[in-house]
Backbone bond lengths (Angstrom), bond angles and torsions (degrees), N, CA, C in turn:
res aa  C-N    CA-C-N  psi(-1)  N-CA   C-N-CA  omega(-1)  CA-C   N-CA-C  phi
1 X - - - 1.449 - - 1.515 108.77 -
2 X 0.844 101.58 149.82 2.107 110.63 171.20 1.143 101.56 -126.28
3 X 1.477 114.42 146.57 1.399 120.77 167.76 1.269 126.74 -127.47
4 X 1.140 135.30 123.82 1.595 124.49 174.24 1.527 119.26 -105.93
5 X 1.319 114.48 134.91 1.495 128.00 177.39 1.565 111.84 -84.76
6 X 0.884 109.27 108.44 1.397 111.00 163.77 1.718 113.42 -96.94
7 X 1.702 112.81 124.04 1.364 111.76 150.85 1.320 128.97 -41.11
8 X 1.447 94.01 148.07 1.842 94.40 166.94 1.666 101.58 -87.37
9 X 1.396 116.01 146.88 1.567 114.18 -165.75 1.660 97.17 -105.38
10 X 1.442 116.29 19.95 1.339 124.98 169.97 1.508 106.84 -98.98
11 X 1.344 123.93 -39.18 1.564 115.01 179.11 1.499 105.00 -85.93
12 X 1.580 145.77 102.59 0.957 132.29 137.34 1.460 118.76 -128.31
13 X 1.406 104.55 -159.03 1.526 107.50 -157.78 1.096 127.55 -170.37
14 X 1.302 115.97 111.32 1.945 130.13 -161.59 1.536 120.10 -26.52
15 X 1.200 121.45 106.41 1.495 116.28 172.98 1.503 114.25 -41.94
16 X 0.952 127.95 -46.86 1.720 141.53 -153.60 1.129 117.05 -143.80
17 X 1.528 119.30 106.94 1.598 114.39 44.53 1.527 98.44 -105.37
18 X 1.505 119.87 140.95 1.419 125.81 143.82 1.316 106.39 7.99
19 X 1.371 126.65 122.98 1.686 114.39 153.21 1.887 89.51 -152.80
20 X 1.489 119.73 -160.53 1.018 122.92 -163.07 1.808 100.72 -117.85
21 X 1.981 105.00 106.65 1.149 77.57 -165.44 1.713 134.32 -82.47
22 X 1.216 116.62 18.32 1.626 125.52 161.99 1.620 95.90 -30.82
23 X 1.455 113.75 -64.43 1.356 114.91 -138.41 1.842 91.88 -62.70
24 X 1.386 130.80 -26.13 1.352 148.55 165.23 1.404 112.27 -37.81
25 X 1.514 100.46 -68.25 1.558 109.79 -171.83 1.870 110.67 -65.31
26 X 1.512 99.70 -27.96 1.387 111.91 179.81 1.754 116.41 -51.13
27 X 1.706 108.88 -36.45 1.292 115.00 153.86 1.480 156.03 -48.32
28 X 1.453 105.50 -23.10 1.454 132.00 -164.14 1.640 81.08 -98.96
29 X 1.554 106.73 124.47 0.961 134.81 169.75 1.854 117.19 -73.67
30 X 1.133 99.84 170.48 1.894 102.13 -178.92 1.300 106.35 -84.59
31 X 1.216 137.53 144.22 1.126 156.66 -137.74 1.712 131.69 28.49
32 X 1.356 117.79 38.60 1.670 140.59 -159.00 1.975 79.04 -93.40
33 X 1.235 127.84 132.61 1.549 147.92 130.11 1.442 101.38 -45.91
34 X 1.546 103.74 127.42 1.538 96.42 -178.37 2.052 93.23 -117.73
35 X 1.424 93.51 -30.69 1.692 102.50 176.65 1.732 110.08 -129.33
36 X 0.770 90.91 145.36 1.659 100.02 148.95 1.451 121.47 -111.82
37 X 1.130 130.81 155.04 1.281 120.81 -143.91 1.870 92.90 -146.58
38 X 1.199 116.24 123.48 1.432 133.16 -161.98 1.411 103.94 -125.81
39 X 1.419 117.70 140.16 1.525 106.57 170.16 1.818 101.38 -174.16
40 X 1.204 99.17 142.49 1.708 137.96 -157.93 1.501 92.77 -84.30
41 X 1.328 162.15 114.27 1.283 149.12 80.58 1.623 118.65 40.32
42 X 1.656 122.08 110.25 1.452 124.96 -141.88 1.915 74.11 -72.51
43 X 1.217 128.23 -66.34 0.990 146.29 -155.95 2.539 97.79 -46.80
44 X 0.743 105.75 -21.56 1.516 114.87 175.70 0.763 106.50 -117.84
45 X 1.974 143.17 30.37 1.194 121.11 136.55 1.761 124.02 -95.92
46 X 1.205 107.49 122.64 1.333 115.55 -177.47 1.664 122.68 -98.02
47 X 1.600 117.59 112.96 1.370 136.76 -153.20 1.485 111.08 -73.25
48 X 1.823 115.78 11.19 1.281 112.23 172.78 2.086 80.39 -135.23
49 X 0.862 111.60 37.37 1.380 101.77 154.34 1.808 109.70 -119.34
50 X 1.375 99.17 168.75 1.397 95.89 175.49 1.511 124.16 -99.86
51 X 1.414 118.74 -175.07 1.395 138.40 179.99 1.451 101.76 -42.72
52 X 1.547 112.34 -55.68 1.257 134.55 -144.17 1.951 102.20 -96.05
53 X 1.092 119.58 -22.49 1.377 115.24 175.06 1.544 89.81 -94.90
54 X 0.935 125.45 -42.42 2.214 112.82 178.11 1.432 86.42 -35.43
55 X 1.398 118.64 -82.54 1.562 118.19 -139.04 1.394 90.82 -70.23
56 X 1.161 141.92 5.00 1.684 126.95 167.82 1.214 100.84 -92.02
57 X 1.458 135.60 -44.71 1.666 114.57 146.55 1.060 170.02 -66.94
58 X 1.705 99.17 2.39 1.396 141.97 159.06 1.275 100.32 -40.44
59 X 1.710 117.33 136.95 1.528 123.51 161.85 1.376 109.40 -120.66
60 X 1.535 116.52 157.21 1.294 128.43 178.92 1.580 115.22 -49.08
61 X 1.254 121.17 124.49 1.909 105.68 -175.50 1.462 104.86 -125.00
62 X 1.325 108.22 -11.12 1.435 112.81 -169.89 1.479 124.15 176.12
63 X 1.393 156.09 163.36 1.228 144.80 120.99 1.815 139.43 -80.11
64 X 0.984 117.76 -161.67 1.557 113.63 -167.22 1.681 80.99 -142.00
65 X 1.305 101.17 125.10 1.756 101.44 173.64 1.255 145.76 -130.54
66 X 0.963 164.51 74.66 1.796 138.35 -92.15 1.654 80.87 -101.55
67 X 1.391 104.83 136.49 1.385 119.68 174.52 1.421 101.39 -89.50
68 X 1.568 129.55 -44.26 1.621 119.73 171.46 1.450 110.76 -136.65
69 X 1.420 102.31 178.34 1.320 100.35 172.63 1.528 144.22 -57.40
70 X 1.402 120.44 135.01 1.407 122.56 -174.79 1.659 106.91 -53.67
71 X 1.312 114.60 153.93 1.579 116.25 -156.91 1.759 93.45 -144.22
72 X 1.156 128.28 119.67 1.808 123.44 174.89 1.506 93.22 -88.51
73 X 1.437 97.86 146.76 1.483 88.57 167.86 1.531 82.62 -136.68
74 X 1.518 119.23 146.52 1.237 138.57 153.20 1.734 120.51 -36.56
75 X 1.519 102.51 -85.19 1.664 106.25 162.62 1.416 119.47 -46.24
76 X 1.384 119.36 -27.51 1.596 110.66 -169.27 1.431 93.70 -93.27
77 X 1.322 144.47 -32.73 1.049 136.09 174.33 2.083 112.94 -81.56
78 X 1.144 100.24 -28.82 1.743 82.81 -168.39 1.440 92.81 -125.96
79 X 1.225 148.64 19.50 1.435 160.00 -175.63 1.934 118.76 -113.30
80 X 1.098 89.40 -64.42 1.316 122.73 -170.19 1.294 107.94 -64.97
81 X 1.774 123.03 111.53 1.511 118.81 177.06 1.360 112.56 -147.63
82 X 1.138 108.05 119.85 1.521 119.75 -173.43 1.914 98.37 -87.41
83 X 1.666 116.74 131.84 1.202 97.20 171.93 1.710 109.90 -113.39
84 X 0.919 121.18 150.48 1.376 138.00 172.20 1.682 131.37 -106.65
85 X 1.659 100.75 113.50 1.818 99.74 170.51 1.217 104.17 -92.01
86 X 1.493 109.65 137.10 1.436 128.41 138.79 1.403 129.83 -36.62
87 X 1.482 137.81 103.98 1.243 126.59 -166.30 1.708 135.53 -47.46
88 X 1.144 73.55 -29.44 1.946 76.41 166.07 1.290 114.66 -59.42
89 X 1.652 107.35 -55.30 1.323 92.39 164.62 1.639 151.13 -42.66
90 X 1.026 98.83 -2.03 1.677 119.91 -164.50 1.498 94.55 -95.42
């Protein structure tokens, strides 16, 4: 299967000037669609078709939805570090 996310073209948000975008996400209310979520059938993708005819046969499968409000957290943003190996390394 493949899937493509499409934005909602109702939530966006000014490139410029620089600011911090928490204070952005801090806006989007609880229950806002942030994607809709589309996806092609492994068996109907065809390897001499393109990018652009998939997602024209892509069907609706679902959305992405914020159940509550976005929350900054200090520690979770400047504290908090997950580390990651590269498998070779392993």
């Amino acid at each position: 299967m493949q899937i493509f996310l499409v934005p909602n073209p109702q939530v966006q948000f000014p490139e410029s000037p620089p600011r911090d975008f928490r204070q952005d996400l801090a806006t989007i209310p609880a229950g806002t669609t942030l994607f809709s979520v589309y996806g092609i059938a492994a068996e109907k993708l065809d390897q001499d078709s393109s990018n652009l005819q998939h997602r024209q046969q892509a069907q609706l499968i679902g959305q992405i939805t914020t159940t509550s409000e976005f929350v900054a957290s200090a520690y979770g943003d400047s504290r908090l570090f997950f580390r990651h190996q590269r498998f070779k390394n392993q």
